[in-house]
C-alpha positions as a Markdown table, in Angstrom:
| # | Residue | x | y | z |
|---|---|---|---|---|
| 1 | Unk | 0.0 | 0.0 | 0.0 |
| 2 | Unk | 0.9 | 3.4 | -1.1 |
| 3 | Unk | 1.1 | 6.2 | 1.4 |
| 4 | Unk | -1.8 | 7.3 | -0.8 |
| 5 | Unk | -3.2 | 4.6 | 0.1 |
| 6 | Unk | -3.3 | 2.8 | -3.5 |
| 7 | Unk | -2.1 | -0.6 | -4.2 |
| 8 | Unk | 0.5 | -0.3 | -6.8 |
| 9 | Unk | 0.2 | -2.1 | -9.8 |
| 10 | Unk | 3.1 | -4.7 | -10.9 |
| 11 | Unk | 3.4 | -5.0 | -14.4 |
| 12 | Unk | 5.3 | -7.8 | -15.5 |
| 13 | Unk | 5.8 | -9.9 | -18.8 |
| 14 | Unk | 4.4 | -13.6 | -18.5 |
| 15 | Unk | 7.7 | -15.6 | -18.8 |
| 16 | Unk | 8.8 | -13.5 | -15.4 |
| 17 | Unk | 5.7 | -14.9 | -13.4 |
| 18 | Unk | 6.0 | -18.4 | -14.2 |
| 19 | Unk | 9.4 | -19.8 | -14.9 |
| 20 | Unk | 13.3 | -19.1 | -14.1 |
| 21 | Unk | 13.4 | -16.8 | -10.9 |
| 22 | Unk | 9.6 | -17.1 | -10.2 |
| 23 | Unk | 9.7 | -20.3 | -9.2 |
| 24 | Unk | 11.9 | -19.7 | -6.1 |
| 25 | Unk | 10.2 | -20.1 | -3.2 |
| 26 | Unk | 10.2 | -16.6 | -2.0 |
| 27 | Unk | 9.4 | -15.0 | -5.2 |
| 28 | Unk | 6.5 | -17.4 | -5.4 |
| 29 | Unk | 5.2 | -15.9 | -2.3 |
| 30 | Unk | 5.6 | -12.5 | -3.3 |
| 31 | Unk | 3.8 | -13.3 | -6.6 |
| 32 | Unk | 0.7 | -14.9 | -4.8 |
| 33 | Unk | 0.4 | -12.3 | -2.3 |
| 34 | Unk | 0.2 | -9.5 | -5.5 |
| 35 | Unk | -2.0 | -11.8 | -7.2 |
| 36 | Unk | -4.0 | -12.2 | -3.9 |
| 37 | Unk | -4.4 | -8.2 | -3.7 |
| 38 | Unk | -4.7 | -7.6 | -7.4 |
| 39 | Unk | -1.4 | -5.5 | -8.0 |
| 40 | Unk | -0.2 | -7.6 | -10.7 |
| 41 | Unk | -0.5 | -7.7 | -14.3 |
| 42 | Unk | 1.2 | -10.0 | -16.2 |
| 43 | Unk | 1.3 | -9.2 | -19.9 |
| 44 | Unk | 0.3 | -11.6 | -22.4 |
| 45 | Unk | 3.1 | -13.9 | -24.6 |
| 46 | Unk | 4.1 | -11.6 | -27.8 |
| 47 | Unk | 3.5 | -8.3 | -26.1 |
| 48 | Unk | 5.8 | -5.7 | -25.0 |
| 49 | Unk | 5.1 | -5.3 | -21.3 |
| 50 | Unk | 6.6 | -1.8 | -21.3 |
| 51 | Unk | 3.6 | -0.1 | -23.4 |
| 52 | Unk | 1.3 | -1.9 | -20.3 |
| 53 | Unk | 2.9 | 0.0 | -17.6 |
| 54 | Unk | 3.5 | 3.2 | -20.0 |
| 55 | Unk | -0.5 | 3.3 | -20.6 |
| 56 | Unk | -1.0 | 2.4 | -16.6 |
| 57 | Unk | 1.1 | 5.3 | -15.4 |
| 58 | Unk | -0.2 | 8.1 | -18.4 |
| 59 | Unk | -3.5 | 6.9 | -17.6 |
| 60 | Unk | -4.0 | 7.1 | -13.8 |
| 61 | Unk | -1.5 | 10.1 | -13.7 |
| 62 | Unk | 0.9 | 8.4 | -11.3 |
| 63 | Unk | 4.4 | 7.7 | -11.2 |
| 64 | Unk | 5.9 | 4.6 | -12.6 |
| 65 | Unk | 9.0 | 2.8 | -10.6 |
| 66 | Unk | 11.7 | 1.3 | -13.2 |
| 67 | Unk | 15.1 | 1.4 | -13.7 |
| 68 | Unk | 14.0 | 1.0 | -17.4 |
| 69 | Unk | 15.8 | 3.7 | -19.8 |
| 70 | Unk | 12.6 | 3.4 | -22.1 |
| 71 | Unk | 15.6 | 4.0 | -25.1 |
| 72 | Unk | 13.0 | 2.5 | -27.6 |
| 73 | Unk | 10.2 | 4.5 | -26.6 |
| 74 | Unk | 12.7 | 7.9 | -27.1 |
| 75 | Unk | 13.7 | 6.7 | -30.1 |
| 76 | Unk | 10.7 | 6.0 | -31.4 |
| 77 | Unk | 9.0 | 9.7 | -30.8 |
| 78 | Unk | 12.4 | 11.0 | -32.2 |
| 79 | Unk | 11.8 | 14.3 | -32.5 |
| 80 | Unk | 9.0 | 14.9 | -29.8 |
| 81 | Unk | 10.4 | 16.7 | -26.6 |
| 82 | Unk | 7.0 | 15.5 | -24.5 |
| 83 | Unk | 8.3 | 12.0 | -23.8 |
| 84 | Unk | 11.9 | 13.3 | -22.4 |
| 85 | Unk | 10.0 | 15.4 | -20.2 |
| 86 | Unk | 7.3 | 13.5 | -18.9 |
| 87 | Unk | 10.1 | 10.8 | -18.1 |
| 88 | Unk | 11.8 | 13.0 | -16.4 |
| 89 | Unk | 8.9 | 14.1 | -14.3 |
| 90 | Unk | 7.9 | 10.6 | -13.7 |
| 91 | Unk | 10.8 | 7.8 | -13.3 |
| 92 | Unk | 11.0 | 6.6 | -9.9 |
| 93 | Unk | 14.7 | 4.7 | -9.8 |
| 94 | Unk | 15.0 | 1.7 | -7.3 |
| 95 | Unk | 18.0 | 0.7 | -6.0 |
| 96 | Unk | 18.3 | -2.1 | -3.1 |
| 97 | Unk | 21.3 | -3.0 | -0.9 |
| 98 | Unk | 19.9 | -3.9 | 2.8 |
| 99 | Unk | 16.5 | -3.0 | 1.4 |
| 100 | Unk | 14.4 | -0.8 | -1.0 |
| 101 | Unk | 15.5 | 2.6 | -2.0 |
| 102 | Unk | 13.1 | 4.4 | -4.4 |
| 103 | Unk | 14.7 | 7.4 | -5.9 |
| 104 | Unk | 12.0 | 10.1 | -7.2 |
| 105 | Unk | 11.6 | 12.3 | -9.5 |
| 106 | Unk | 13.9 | 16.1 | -9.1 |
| 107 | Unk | 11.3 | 18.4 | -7.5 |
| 108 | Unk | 13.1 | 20.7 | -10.8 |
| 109 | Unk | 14.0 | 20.3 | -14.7 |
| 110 | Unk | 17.5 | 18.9 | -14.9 |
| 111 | Unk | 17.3 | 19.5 | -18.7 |
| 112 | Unk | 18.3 | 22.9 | -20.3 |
| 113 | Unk | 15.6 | 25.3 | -20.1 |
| 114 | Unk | 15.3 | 28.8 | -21.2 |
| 115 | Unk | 13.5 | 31.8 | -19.3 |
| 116 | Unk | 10.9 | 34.3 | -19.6 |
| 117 | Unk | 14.0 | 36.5 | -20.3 |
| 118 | Unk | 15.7 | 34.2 | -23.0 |
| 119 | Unk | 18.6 | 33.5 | -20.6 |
| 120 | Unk | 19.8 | 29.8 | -21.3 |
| 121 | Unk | 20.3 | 27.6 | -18.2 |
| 122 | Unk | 22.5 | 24.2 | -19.2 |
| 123 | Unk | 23.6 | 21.7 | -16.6 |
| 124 | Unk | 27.0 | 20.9 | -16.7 |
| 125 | Unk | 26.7 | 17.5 | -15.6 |
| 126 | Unk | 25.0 | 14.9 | -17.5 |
| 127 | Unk | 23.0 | 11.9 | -16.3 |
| 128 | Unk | 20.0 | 10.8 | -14.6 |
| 129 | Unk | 21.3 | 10.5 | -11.0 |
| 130 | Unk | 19.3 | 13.4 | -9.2 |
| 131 | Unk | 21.6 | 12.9 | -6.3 |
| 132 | Unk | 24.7 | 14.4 | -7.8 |
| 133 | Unk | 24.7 | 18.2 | -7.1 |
| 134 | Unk | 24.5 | 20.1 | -10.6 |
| 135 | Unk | 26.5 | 23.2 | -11.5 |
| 136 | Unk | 24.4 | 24.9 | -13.9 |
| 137 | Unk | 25.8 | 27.6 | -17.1 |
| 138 | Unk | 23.7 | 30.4 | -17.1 |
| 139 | Unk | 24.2 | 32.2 | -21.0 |
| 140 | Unk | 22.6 | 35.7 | -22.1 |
| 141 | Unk | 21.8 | 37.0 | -25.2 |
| 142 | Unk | 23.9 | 39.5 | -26.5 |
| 143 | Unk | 21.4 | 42.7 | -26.1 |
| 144 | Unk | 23.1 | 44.3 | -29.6 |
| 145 | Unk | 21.7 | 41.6 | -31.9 |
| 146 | Unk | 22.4 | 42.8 | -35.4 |
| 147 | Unk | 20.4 | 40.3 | -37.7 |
| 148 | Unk | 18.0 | 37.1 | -37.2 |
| 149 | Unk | 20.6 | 35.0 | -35.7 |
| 150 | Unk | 20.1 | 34.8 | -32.1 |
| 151 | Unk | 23.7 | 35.5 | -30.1 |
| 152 | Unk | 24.4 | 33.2 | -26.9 |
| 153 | Unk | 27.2 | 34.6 | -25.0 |
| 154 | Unk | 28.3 | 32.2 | -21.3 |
| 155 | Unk | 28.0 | 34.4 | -18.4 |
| 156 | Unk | 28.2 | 33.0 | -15.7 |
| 157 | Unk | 28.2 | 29.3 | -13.6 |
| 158 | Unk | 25.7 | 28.8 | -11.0 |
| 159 | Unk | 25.0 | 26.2 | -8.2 |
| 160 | Unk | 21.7 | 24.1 | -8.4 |
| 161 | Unk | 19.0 | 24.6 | -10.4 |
| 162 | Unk | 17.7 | 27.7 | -12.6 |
């Protein structure tokens, strides 16, 4: 149970609910107990279980846990900035070691952003991992802008976000 007091829903391809690791006795009890409560889904044979949880998350507005990349769902909407972004916004990363760590989504864009004012804001770190403090570039346009071309002169470096 969620503190929001929704079950979470466990999506999972059908060859990972009834063979190889499911079949261990633990995992068999964790399985029947999300079965039992109606959390899991497990996709049919043939399907990609990824558009499942994808459709689960966009639909009931919630946030999706996965260390997934979902690299063939950016590559497939080359070109559209939405699915970056709502990734970005709604990746929860996992990690265990003595137990469960769930790491959520920046509380700020980590991507580069303009503002209101047209200054550029670029992190100078790449990568997902919200932990790692960012150092941020701030660039301004050049306020004597001769023709259509749009000058970007580096200004400044500032700590955190924008």
């Amino acid at each position: 149970m969620s503190p929001s007091k929704k079950l979470p829903l466990v999506v999972l391809h059908c060859s990972r609910v009834r063979a190889g690791p499911a079949d261990k006795p633990n995992n068999k009890r964790l399985l029947a107990s999300w079965k039992k409560a109606g959390a899991l889904y497990a996709t049919p044979p043939g399907s990609n279980d990824d558009w499942y949880w994808l459709y689960a998350a966009v639909n009931c507005k919630s946030l999706v846990v996965t260390n997934d990349e979902m690299r063939d769902h950016l590559f497939a909407l080359l070109g559209n900035n939405f699915f970056p972004r709502w990734k970005e916004k709604h990746q929860v990363r996992l990690t265990i070691s003595s137990g469960p760590t769930f790491h959520m989504p920046p509380s700020y864009s980590i991507i580069i952003q303009e503002s209101e004012r047209g200054s550029w804001h670029i992190p100078t770190h790449t990568g997902d991992d919200i932990e790692t403090p960012r150092q941020w570039v701030c660039a301004n346009r050049d306020a004597t802008v001769v023709s259509q071309f749009r000058q970007i002169t580096p200004t400044d470096v500032i700590s955190g976000p924008p």
